[in-house]
N, CA, C and O atoms as a MOPAC input file, in Angstrom:
PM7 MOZYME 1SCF
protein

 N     32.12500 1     3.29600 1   -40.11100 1
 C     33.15800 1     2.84000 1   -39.21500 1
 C     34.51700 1     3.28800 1   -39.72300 1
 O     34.83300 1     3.26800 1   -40.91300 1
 N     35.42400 1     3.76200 1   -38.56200 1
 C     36.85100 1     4.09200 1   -39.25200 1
 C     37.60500 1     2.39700 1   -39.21200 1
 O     37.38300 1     1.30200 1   -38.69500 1
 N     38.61900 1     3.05900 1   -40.13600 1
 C     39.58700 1     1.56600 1   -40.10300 1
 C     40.00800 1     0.64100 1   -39.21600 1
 O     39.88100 1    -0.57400 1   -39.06500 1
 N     40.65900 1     1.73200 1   -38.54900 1
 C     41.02400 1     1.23600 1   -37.17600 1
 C     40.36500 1     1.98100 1   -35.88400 1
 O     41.03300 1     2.51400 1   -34.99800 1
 N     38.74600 1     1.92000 1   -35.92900 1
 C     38.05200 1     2.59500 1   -35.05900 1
 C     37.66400 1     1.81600 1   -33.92400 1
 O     38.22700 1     0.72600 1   -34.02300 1
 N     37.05300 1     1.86400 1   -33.02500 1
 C     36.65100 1     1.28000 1   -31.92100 1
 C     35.60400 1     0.41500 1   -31.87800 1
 O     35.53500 1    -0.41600 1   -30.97200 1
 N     34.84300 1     0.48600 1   -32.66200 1
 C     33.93000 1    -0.11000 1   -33.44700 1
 C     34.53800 1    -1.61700 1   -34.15500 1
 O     34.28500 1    -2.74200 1   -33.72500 1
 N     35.07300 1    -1.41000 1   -34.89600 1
 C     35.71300 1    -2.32800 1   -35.75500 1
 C     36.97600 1    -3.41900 1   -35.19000 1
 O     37.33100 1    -4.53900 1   -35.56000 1
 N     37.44400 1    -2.47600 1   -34.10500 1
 C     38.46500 1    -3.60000 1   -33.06700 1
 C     37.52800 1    -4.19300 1   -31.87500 1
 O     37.84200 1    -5.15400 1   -31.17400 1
 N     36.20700 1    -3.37900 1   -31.76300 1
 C     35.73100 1    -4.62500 1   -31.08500 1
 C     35.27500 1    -5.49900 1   -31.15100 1
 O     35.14000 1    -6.30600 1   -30.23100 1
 N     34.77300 1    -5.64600 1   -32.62800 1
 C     34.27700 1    -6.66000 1   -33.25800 1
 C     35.41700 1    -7.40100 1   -33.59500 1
 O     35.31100 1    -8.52900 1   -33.11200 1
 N     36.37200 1    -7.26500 1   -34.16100 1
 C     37.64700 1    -8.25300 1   -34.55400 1
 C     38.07800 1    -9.16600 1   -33.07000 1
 O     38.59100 1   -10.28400 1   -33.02500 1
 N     37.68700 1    -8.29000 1   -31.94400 1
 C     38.78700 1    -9.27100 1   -30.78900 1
 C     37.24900 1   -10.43700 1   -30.26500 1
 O     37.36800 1   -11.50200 1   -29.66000 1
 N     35.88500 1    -9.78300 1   -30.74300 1
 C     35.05600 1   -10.82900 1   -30.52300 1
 C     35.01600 1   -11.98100 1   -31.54800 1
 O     34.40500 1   -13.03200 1   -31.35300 1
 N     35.70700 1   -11.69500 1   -32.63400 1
 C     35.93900 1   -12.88700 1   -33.76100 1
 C     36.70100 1   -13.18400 1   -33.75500 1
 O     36.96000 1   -14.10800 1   -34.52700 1
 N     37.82000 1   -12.61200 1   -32.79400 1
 C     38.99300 1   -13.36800 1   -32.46300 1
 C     39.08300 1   -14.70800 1   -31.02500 1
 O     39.68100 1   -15.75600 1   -30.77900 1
 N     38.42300 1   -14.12000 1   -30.62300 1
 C     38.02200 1   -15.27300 1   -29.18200 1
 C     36.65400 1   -16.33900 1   -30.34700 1
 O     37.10000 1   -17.48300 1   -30.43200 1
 N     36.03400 1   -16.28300 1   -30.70700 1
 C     34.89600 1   -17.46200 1   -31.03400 1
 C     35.31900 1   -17.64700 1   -32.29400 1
 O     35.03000 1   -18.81500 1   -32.55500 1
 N     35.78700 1   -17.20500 1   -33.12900 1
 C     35.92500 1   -17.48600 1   -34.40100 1
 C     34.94600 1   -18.23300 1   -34.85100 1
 O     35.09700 1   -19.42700 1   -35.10700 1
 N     33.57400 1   -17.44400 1   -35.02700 1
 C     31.98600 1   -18.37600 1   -35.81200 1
 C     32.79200 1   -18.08200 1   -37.46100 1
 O     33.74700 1   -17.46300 1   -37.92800 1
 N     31.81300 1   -18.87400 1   -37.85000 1
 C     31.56900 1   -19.19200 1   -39.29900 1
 C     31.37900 1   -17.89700 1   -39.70000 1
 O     30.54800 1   -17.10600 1   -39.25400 1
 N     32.34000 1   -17.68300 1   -40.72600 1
 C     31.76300 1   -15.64700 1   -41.62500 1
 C     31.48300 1   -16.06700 1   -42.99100 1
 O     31.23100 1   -17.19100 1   -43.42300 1
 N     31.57000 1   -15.02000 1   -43.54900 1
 C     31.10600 1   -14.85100 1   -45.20800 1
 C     32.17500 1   -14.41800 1   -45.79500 1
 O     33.13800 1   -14.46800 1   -45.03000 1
 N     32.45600 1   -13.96100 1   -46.96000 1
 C     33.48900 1   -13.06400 1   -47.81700 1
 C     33.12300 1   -13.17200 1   -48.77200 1
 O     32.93100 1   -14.32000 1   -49.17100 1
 N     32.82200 1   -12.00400 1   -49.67900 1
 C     32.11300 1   -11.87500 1   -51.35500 1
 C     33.39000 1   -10.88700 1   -51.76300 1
 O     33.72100 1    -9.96000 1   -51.02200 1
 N     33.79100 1   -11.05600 1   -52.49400 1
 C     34.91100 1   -10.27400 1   -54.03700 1
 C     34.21900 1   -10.23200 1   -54.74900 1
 O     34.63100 1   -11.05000 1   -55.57200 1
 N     33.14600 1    -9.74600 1   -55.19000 1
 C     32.42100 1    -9.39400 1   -55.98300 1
 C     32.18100 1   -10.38100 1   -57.55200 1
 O     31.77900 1   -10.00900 1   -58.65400 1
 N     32.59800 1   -11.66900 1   -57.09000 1
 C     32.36200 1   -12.79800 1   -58.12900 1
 C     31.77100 1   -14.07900 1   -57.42000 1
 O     31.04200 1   -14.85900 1   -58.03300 1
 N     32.12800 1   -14.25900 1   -56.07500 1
 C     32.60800 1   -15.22300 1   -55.33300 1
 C     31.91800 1   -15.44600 1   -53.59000 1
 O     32.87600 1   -15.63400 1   -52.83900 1
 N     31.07500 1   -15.46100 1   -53.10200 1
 C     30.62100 1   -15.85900 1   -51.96900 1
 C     30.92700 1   -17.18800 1   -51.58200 1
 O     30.42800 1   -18.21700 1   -52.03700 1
 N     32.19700 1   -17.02300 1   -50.28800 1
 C     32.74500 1   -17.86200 1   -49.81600 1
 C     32.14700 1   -18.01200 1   -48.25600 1
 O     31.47900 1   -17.11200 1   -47.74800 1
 N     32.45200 1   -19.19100 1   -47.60100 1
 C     31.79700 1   -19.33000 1   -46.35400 1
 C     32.77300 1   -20.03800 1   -45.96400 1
 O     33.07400 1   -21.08200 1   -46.54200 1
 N     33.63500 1   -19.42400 1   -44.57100 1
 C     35.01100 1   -20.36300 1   -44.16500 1
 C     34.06300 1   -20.62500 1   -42.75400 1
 O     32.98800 1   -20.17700 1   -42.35600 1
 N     35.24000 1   -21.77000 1   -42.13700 1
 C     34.30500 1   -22.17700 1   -40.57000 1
 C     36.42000 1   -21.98700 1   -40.31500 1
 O     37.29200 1   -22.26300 1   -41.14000 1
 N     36.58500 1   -21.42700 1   -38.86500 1
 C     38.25500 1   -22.20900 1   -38.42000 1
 C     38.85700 1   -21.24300 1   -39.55700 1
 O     39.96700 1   -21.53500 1   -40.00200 1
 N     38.16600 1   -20.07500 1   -40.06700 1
 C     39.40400 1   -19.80700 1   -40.91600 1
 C     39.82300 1   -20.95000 1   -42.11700 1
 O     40.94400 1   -20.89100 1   -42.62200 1
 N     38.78600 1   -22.05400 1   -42.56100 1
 C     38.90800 1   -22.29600 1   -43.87600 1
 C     37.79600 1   -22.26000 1   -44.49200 1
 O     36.71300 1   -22.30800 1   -43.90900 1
 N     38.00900 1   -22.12600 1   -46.35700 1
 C     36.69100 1   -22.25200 1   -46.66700 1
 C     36.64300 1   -23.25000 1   -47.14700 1
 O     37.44300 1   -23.90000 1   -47.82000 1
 N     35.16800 1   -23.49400 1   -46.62900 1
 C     34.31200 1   -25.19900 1   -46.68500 1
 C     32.93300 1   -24.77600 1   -47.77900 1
 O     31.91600 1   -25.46900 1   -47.77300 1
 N     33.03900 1   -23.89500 1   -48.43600 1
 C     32.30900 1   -23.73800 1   -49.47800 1
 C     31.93900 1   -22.36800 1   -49.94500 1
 O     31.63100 1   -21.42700 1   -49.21300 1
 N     32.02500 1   -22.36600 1   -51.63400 1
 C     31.71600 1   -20.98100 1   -52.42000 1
 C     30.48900 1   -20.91300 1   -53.47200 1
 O     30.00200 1   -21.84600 1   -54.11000 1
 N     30.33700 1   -20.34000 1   -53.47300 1
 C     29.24000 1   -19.93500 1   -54.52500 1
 C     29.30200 1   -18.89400 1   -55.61300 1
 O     29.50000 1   -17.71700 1   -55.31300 1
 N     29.10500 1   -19.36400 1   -57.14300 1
 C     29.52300 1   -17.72700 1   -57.75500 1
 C     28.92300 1   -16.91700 1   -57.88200 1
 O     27.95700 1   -17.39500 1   -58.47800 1
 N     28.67100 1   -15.50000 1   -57.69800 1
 C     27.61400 1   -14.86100 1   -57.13400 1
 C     28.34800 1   -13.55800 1   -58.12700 1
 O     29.43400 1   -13.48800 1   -58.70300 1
 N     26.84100 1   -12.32000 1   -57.97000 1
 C     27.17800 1   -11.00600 1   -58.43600 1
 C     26.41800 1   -10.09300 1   -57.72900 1
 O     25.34600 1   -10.16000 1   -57.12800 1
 N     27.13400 1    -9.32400 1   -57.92000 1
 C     26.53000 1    -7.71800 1   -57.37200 1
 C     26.03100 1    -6.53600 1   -58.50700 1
 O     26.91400 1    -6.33100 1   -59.34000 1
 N     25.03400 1    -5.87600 1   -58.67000 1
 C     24.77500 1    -5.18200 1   -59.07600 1
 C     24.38500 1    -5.88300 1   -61.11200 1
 O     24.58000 1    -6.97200 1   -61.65300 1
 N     23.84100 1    -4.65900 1   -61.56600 1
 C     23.49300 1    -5.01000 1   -63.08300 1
 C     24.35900 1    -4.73900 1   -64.06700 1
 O     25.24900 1    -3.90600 1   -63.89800 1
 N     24.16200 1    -5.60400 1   -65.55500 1
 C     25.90000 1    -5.77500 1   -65.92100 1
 C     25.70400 1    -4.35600 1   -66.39500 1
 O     24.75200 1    -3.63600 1   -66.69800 1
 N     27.40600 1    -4.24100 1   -66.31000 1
 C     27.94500 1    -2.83800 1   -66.95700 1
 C     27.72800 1    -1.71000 1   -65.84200 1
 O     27.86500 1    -0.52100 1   -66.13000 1
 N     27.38900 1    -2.13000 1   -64.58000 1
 C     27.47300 1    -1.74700 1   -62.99700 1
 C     27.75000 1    -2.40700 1   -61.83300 1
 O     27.10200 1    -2.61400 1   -60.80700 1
 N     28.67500 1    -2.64900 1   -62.14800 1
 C     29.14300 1    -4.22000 1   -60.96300 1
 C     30.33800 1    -3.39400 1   -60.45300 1
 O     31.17900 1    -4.18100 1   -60.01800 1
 N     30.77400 1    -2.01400 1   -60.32700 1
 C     31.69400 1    -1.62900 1   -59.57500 1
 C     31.34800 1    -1.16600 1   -58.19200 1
 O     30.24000 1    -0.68900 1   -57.94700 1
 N     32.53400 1    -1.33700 1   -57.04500 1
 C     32.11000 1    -0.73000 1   -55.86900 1
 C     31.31600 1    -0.01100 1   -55.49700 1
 O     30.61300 1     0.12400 1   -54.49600 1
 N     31.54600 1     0.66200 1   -56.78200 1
 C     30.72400 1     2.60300 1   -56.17300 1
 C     29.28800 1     2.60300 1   -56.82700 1
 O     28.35800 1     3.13900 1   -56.22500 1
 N     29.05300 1     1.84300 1   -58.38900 1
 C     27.66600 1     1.28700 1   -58.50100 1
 C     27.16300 1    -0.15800 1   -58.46800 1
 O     26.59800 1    -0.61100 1   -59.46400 1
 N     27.38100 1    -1.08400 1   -57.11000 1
 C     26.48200 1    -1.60900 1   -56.65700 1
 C     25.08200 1    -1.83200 1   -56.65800 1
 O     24.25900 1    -0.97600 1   -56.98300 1
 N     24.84200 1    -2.86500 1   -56.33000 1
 C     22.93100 1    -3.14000 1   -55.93900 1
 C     22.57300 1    -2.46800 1   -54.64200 1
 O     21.38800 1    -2.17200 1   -54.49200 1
 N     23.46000 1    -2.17300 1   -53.64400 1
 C     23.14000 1    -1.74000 1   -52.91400 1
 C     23.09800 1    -2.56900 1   -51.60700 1
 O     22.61000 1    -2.26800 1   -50.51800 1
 N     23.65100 1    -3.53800 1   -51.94800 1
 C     24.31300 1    -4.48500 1   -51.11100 1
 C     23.99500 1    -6.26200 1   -51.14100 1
 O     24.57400 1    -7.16400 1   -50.53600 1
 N     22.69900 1    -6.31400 1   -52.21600 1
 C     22.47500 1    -7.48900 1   -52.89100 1
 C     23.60200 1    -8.20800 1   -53.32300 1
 O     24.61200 1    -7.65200 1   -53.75400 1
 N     23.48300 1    -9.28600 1   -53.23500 1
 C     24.55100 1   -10.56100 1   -53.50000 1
 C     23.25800 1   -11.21800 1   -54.24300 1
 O     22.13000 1   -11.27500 1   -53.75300 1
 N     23.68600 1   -11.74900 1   -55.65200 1
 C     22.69700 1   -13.13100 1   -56.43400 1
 C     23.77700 1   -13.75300 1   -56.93100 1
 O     24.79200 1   -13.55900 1   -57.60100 1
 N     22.83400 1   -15.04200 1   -56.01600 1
 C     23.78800 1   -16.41800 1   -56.11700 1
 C     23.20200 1   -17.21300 1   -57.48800 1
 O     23.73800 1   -18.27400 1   -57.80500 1
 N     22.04300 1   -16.65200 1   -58.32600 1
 C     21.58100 1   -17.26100 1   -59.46300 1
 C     21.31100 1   -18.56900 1   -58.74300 1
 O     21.15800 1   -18.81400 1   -57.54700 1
 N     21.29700 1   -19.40000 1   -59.91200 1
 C     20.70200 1   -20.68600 1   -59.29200 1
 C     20.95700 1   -22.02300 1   -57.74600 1
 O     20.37000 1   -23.01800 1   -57.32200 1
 N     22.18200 1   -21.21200 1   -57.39500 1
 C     22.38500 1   -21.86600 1   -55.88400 1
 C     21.89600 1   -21.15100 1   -54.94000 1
 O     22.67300 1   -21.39700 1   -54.01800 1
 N     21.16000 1   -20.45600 1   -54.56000 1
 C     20.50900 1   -19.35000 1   -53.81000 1
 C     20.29200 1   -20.28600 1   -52.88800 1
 O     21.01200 1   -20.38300 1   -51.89400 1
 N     18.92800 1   -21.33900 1   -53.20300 1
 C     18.48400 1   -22.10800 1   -52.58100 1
 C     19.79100 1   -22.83900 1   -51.61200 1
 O     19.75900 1   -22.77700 1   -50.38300 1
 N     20.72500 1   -23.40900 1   -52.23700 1
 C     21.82600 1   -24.34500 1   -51.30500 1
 C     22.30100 1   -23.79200 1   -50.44500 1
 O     22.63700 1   -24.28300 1   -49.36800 1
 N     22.44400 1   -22.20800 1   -50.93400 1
 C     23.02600 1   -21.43400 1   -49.71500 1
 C     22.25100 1   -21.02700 1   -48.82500 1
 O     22.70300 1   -20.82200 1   -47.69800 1
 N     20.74500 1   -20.78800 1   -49.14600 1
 C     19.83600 1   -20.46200 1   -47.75500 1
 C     19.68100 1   -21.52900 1   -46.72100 1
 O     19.48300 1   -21.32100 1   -45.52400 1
 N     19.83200 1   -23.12700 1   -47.52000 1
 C     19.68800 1   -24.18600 1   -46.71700 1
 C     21.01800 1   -23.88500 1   -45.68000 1
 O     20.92300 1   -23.55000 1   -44.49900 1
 N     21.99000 1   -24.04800 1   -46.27200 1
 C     23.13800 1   -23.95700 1   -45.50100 1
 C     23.77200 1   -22.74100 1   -44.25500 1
 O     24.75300 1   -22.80500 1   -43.51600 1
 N     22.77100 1   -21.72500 1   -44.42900 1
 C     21.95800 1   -20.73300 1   -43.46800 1
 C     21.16700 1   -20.89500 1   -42.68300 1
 O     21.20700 1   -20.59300 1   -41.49000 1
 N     20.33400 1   -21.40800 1   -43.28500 1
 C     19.27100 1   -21.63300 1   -42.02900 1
 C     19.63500 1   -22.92600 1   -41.06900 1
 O     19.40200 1   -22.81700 1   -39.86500 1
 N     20.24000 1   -24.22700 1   -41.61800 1
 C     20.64200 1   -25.02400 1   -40.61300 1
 C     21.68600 1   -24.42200 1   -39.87500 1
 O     21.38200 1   -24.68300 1   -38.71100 1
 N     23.28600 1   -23.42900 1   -39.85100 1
 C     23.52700 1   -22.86100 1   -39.31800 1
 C     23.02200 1   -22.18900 1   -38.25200 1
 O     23.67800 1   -22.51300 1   -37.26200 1
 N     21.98200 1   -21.23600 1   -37.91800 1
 C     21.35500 1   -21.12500 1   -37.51200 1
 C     21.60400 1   -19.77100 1   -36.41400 1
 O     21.00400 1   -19.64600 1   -35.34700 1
 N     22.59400 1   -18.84800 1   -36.93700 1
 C     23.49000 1   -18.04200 1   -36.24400 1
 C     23.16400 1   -16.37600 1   -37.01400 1
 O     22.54100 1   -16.45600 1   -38.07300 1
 N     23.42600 1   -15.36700 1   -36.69100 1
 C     24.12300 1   -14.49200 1   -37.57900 1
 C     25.60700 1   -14.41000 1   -38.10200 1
 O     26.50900 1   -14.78000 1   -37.35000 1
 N     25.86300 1   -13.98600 1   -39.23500 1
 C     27.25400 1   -13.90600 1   -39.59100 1
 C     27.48400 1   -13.03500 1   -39.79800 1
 O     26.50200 1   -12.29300 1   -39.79300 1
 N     28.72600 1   -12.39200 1   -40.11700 1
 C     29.19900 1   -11.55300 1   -40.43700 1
 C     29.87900 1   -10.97100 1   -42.05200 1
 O     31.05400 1   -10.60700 1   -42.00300 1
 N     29.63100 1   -10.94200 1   -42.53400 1
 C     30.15200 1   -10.80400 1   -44.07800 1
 C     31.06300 1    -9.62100 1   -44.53900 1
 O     30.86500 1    -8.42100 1   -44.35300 1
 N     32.02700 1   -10.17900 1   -45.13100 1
 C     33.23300 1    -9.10100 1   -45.52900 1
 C     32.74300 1    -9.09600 1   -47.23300 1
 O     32.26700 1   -10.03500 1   -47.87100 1
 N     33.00700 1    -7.86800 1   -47.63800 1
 C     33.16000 1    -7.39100 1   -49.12300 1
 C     34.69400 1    -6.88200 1   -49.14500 1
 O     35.18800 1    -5.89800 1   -48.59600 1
 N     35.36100 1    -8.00100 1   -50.06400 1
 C     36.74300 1    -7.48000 1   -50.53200 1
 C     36.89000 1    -7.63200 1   -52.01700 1
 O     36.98100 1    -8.77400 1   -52.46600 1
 N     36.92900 1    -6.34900 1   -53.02300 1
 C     36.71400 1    -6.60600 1   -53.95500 1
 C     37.85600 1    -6.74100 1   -54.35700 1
 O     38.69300 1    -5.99200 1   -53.85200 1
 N     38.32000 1    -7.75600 1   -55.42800 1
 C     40.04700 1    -8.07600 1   -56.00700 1
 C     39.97400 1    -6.90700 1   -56.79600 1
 O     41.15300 1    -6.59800 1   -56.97100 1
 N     39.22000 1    -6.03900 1   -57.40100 1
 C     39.61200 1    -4.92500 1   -58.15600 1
 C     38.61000 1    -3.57700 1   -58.02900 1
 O     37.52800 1    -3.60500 1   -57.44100 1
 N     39.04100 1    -2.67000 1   -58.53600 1
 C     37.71700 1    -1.69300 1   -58.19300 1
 C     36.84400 1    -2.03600 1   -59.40200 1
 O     35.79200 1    -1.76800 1   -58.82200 1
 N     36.46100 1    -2.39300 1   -60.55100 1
 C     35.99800 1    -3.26800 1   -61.49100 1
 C     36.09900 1    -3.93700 1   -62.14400 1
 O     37.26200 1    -4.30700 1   -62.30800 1
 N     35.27800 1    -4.44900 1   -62.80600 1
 C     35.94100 1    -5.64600 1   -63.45400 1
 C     34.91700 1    -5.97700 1   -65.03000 1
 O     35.22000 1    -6.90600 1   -65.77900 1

């Protein structure tokens, strides 16, 4: 998808009219806002240590380690698809 492609603004003006529940991972951090706040995080990782940068990833795996479970519950009663943003606060870390 480009940045500002057609693709990507049509999805923003459909999350702009319903505003569902999304995701957001920074590559430490799986957050879950509802309304544009977040109502809960989880600390999570990507990829194996000493490869946790953008470019070597898992490949798009998120491990929530031992809250996995709280967060699938909190998925599956949801009961929707979401949408999930990756914004990493740095290119590594």
């Amino acid at each position: 998808m480009k940045k500002d492609g057609e693709t990507i603004n049509s999805l923003n003006q459909e999350i702009s009219k319903n505003k569902p529940s999304r995701l957001e991972f920074n590559g430490r951090e799986l957050s879950w806002f509802e309304d544009d706040k977040k109502t809960n995080s989880w600390k999570g990782m990507s990829g194996k240590p000493d490869y946790q940068c953008k470019e070597y990833g898992s490949g798009g795996c998120i491990d929530l380690t031992d809250k996995m479970d709280e967060f699938t519950d909190k998925f599956k009663k949801y009961g929707h698809d979401m949408i999930l943003n990756v914004k990493y606060d740095k290119d590594c870390w």
